[in-house]
N, C-alpha and C positions, 0 to 999 in steps of 0.2 A: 164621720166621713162627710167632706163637702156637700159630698154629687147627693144624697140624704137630707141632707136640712136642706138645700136646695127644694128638693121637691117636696117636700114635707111644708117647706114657706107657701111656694105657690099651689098646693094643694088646699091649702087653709083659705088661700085668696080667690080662689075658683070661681067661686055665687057673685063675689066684686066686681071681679072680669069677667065673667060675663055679660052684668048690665053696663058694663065700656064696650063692650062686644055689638050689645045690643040694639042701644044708643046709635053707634056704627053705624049697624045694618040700616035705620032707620033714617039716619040724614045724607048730606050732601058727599062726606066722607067715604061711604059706597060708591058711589059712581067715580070721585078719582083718585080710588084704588083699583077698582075696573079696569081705568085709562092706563093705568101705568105697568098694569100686570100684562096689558093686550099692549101697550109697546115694547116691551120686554121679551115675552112669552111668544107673542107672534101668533101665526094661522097655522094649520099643520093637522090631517087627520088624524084623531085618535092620538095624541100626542100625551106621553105619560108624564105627570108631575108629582112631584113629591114637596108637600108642606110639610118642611120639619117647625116644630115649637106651635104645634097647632093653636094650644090654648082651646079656647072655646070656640073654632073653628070658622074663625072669619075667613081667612086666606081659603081653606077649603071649600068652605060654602062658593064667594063667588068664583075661585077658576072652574068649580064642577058648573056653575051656573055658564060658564062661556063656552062649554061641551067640552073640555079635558076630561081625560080617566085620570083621577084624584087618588094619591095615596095622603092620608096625614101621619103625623107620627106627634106622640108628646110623651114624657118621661113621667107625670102626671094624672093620675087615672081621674081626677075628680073632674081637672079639666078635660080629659077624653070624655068622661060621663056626659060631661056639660056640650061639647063637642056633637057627639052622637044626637042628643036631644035637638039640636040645632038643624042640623041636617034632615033630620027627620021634619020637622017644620017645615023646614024649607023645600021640603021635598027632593032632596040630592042627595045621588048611591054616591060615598064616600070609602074608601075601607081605611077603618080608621086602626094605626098600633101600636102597641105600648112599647117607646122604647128612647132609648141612648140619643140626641144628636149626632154621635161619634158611633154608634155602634149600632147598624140598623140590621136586624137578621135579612138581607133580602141581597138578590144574587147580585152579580158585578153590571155594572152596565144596564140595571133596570128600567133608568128613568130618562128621559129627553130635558129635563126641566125641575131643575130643584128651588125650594121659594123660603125664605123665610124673612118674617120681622120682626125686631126686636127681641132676638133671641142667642144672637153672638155673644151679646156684652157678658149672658149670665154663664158663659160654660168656662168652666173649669180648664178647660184642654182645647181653645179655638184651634189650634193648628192642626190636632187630630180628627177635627170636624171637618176641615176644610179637607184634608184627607180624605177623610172615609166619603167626601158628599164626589169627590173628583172619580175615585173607584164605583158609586151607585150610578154615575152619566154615562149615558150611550158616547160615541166618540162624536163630536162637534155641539156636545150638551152644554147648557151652559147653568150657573147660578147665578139666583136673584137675593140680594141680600139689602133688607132697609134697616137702619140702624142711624143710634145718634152715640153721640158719648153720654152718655146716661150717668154714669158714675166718675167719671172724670174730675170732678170738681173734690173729691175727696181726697186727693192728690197733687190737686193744682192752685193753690191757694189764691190766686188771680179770678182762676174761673169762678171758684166758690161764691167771690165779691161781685162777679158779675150773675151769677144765678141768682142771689140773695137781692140784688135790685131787680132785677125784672121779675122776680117772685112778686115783690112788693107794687110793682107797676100792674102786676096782673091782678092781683087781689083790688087795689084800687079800681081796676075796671069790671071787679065783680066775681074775680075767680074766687073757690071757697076750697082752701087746700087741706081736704079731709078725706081724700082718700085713702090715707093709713092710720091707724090708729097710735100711738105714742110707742107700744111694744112692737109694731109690725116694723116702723121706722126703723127702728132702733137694731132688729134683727136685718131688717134690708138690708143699712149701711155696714153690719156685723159680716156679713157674707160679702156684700163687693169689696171690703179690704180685703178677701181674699183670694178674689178674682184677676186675674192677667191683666183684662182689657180695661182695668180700673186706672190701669197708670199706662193705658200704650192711646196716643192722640191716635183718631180714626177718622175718615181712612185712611189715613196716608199707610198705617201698618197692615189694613187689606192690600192697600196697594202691592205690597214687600211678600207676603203673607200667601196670598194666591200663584203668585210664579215659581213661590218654592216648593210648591205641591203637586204643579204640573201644567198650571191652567195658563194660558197664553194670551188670551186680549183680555185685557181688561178696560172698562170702560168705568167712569164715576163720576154720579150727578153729587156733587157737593151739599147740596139742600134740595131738599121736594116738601120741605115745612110748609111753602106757599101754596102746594098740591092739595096739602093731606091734611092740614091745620088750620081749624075756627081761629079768629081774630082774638081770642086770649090765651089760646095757644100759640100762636104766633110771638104774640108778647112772654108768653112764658119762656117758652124753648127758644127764644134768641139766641143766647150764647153757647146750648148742644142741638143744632136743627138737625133734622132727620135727613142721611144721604141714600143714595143707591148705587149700588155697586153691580155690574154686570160681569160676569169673568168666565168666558168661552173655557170649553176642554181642548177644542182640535182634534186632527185625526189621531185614533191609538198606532 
């Protein structure tokens, strides 16, 4: 089953990500994730948020850090494990759970504020996620979604050529592209052929995507790479930069 090697992949990756996590927390990258979560997210007492794709619980850590009551969720207990350990560092009540993108046990209408990144591209069933996050919002709730075309290029044989030169433009400025090991690769790109969002351009299909679910304004920053990206990041992710999608629910 997909949704199983899925998380059986990122469960093996967990200790990796979280020194990318880490890393994070540690530089300039924090503070404008901060900036962009407090434009987004806004001011509001006691304001509930839900980070789905926790991972090692970056997005959680800082919005608990801006005084929201934080739910996280991840499909992935190693990354929950890694998750919990963080929080506790950090010293931030999280309640963290194990579960679904698309299928969270918690009642209709729980949240004010749903958040995630980089965590569309890998689901199996985006449209029943986008679903199920529209049924978790209070009414005038809205989701935050950061994403790139990640996998894009394994379907697009243009892009491919343009990712493989600025691969190389970044390695020339020092990048060291070892973050996966030769089987991990090889499984990665094994599961995005099987994934929806591998062959759909984005956003333009959040754009399509969120109206037929329910959700009414939509708003999208085309690129926040310049935001959220060191200068060989920058040059790496050229041609899939990282966008943000904002998509109100309205009154029920």
């Amino acid at each position: 089953m997909l949704e199983n090697r899925i998380e059986k992949y990122w469960d093996k990756r967990a200790d990796s990500y979280n020194e990318v996590v880490q890393k994070e927390m540690a530089c300039q990258k924090k503070e404008a994730w901060e900036s962009l979560l407090r434009k987004y997210v806004g001011q509001g007492d006691n304001l509930q948020v839900l980070d789905v794709g926790t991972g090692p619980g970056f997005f959680a850590i800082l919005l608990a850090g801006m005084n929201y009551s934080v739910t996280a969720v991840d499909k992935c207990q190693d990354m929950l494990d890694q998750a919990r350990k963080n929080a506790e560092a950090a010293g931030k009540t999280i309640r963290f759970i194990k579960a679904d993108a698309h299928a969270v046990d918690l009642p209709n209408e729980s949240f004010d504020v749903i958040v995630s990144r980089n965590v569309t591209w890998l689901m199996p069933n985006p449209l029943e996620v986008y679903q199920e996050w529209y049924r978790l919002l209070k009414p005038n709730g809205k989701v935050l979604v950061f994403d790139a075309n990640w996998n894009l290029h394994l379907s697009d044989p243009e892009l491919q050529i343009q990712c493989d030169k600025y691969r190389q433009l970044a390695i020339e400025k020092g990048y060291q592209d070892n973050k996966l090991t030769p089987e991990q690769r090889e499984e990665s790109e094994a599961i995005a052929r099987k994934l929806p969002l591998t062959y759909k351009r984005r956003p333009l299909w959040d754009q399509q995507a969120f109206p037929s679910c329910g959700f009414q304004q939509i708003e999208v920053e085309e690129t926040i790479s310049h935001l959220v990206h060191d200068e060989i990041e920058r040059i790496l992710y050229y041609p899939t930069p990282m966008f943000a999608i904002c998509a109100s629910k309205g009154n029920s």
